[in-house]
ZAMARGU-4260 file (C-alpha; in steps of 0.2 Angstrom, whole numbers, plus 5000, padded with zeros to 4 digits):
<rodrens>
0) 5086/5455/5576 | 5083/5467/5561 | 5071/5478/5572 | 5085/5478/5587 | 5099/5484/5576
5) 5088/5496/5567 | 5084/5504/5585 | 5100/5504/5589 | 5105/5514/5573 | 5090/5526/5576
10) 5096/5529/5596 | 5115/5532/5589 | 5111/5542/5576 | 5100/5554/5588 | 5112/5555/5602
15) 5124/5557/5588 | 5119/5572/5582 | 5114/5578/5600 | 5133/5577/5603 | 5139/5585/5586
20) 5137/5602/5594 | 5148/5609/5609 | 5138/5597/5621 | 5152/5583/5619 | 5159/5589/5636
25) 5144/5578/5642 | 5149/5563/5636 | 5160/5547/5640 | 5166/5536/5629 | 5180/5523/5625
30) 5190/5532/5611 | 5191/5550/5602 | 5177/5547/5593 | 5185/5547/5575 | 5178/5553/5558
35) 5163/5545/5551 | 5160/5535/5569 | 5144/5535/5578 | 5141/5535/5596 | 5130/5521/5605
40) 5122/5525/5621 | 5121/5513/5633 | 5107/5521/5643 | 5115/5523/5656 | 5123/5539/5662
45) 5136/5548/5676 | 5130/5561/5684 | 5129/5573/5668 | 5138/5564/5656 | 5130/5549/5645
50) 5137/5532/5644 | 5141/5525/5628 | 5154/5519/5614 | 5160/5525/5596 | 5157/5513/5582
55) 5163/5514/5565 | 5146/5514/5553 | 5157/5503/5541 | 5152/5488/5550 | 5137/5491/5555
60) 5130/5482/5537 | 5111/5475/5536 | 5107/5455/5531 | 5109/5451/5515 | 5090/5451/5504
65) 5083/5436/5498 | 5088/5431/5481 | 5073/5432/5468 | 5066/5419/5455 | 5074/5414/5439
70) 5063/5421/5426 | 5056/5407/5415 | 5066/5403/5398 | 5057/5410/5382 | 5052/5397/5367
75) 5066/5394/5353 | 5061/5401/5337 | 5056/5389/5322 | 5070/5387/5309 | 5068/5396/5290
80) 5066/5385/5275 | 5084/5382/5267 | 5083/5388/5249 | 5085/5379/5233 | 5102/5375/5224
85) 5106/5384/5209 | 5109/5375/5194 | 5129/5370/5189 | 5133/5383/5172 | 5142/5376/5157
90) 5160/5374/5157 | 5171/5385/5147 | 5181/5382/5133 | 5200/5383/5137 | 5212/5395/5132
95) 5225/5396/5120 | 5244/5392/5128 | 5253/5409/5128 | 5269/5412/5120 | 5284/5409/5131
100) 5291/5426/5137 | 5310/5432/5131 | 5324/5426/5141 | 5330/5441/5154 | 5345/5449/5153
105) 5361/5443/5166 | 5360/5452/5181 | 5376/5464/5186 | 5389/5455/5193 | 5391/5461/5211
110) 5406/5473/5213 | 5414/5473/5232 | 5413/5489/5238 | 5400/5495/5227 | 5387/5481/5227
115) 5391/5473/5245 | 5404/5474/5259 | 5410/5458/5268 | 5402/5453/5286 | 5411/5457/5302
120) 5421/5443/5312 | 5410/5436/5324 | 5413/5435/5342 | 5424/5424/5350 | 5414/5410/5357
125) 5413/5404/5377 | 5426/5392/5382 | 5420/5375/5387 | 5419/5370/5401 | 5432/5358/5409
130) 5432/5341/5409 | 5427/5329/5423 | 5444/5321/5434 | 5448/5303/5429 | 5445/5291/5442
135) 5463/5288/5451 | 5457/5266/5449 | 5456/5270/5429 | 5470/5281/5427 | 5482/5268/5436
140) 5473/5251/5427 | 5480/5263/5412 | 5497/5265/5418 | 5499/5247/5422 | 5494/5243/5402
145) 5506/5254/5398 | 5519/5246/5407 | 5517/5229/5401 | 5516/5234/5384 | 5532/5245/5386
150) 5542/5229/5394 | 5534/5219/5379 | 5539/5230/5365 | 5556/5231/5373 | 5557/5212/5375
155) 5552/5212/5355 | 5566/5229/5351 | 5580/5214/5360 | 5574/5199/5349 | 5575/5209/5333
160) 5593/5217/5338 | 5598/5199/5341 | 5591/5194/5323 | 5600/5209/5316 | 5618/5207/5323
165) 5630/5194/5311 | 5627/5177/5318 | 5639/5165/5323 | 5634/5148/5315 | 5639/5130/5317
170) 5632/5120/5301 | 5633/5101/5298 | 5627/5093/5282 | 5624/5077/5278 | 5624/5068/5259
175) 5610/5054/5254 | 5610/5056/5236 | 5624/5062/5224 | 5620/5062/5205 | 5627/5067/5189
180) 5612/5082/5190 | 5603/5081/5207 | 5612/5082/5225 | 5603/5079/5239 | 5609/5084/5260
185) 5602/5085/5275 | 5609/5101/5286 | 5607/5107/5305 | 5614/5126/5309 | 5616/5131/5328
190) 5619/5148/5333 | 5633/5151/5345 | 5626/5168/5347 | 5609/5162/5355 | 5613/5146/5359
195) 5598/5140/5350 | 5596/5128/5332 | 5594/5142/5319 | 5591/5131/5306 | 5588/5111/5301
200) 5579/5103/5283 | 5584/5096/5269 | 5592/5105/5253 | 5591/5099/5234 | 5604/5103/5222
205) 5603/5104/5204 | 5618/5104/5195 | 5617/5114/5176 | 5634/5115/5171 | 5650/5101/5173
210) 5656/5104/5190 | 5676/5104/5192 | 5675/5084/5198 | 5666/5080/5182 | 5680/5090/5172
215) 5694/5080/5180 | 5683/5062/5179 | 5683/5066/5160 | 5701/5072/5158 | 5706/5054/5169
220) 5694/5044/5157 | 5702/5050/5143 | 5720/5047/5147 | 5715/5028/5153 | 5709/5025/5136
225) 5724/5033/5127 | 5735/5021/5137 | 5723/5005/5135 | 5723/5007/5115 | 5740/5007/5115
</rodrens>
């Protein structure tokens, strides 16, 4: 195969060269024959004119060569003898502490103007973003809380007007005990106003000074005895 393409090369080459000169008049090929291309014959011929083709020498390549050996790998040198360790020297004796240093002197105090200037305003920052839409469910489970607590707190706003507005009030009390200090009644009071029992329990009385009953008992006590010692 090398051989054939070899010929082939040489039999271009020649006839190449043959039809470098003028002579190109005698000879028929398949394209304009461009730079660096090198015409093939064929062999065969037309009256005067020689058969062949132009082929561009870029591809016309040899093979490839055989790859040689790897050379053999060389012998590792021996490695050197390590040398001794020096001996440890004596450690030094310490040093003195060295007297402390003077206090510095306060530092100037800064001076606006002079010493510094204040920093620039800083941009403006990005507006956030806007928030994400409530879900319509949410908003009107929301609503509806509202509601009730309005009606409730309304409902509450009506019991304490009716709390605060002068009550009308039907009582009735009823004496168990009636001493010369303690009293003792049982009463009830019902509301008119909210038709309801405001009131009911039990009340103790204790009675510090002569009430105007004792006062007249005394006064009548007194004038019994006048008229039975006479």
């Amino acid at each position: 195969m090398r051989v054939l393409i070899l010929t082939v090369l040489v039999l271009g080459l020649t006839v190449g060269v043959a039809f470098a000169v003028p002579q190109t008049d005698n000879v028929v090929v398949n394209n304009q024959g461009n730079a660096g291309y090198i015409f093939t014959s064929t062999g065969t011929s037309q009256g005067n004119n020689q058969i062949g083709t132009w082929t561009d020498s870029s591809s016309l390549k040899g093979e490839k060569g055989d790859k040689g050996d790897t050379g053999a790998t060389g012998q590792a040198g021996q490695d050197g003898v390590n040398g001794l360790d020096g001996k440890d020297g004596q450690q030094g004796v310490a040093g003195n502490d060295g007297q402390n240093g003077l206090d510095g002197q306060d530092g100037k105090t800064p001076v606006k103007g002079e010493d510094y200037n204040d920093g620039k305003d800083g941009e403006q920052g990005i507006n956030g973003e806007d928030g994400k839409d409530v879900d319509p469910a949410t908003v009107e489970n929301l609503q509806n809380s509202i509601n009730q607590n309005t009606t409730e707190t309304n409902k509450l706003n009506d019991r304490v007007n009716e709390l605060e507005e002068t009550q009308n009030i039907i009582g009735g009390v009823l004496r168990i005990k009636d001493t010369k200090k303690w009293t003792i009644d049982l009463f009830v009071d019902y509301s008119t106003d909210r038709q309801i029992v405001d009131r009911q329990g039990i009340r103790f009385t204790y009675k510090m000074g002569e009430s105007y009953q004792d006062k007249e008992n005394k006064r009548l006590e007194a004038r019994i005895q006048a008229l039975e010692n006479k």
